[in-house]
C-alpha positions in Angstrom: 284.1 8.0 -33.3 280.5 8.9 -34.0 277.8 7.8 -32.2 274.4 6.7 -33.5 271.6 6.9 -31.3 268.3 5.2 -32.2 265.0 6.8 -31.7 261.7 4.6 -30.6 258.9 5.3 -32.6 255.8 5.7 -30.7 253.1 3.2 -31.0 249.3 3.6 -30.1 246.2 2.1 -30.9 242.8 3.7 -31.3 239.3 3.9 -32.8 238.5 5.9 -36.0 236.0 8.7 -35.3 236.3 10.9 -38.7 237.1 9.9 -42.1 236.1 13.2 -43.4 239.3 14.8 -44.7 241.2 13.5 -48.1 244.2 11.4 -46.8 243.6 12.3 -43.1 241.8 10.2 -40.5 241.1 11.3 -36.7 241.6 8.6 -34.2 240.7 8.5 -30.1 242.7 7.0 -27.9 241.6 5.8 -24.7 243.8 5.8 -21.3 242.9 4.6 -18.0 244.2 6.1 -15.1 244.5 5.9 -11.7 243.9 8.8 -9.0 246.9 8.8 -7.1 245.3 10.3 -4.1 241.7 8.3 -4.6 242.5 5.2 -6.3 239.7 5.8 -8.4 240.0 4.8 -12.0 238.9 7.2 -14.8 239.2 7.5 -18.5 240.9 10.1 -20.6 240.9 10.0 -24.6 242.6 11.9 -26.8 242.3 12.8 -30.6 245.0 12.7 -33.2 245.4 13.4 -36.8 246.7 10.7 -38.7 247.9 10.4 -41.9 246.2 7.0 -44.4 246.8 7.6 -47.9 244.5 4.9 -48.9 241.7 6.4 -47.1 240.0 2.4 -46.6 239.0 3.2 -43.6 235.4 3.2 -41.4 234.3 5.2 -38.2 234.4 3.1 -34.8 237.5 1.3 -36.9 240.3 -0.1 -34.5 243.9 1.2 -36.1 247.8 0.6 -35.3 249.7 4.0 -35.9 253.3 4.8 -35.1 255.1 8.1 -34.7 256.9 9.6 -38.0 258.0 12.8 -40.0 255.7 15.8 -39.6 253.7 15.2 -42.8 251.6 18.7 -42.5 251.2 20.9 -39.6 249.1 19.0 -37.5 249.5 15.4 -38.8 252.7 13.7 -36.9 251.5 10.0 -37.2 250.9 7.1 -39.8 248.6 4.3 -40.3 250.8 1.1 -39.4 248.1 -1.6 -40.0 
């Protein structure tokens, strides 16, 4: 009796900061964390490839992407809305 396990697709939701690339934007994402020694709150950001076929979009652009196929070596991630 097989088993079918289903997978979560990860879900983010970041700023645009390059449109330069053909079907390829670059989006930040911005955490905040806590110290766990401090308390202190800081910020960490991270960049990530994503891949937007219609290429509609603008730097400083808020975007939905979610986790899917590798599409090229870098790009992991779609535009969801």
């Amino acid at each position: 009796m097989p088993t079918e396990t289903k997978t979560v697709q990860r879900t983010f939701t970041g700023t645009v900061v390059s449109t330069k690339m053909t079907k390829t934007i670059v989006v930040r994402v911005d955490r905040t964390l806590v110290h766990p020694k401090y308390g202190k709150r800081y910020r960490v950001s991270r960049k990530y490839p994503v891949h937007a076929p219609t290429g509609t979009f603008q730097v400083g652009q808020k975007v939905n992407f979610v986790e899917c196929r590798p599409i090229s070596r870098t790009v992991r991630w779609r535009v969801a809305s």
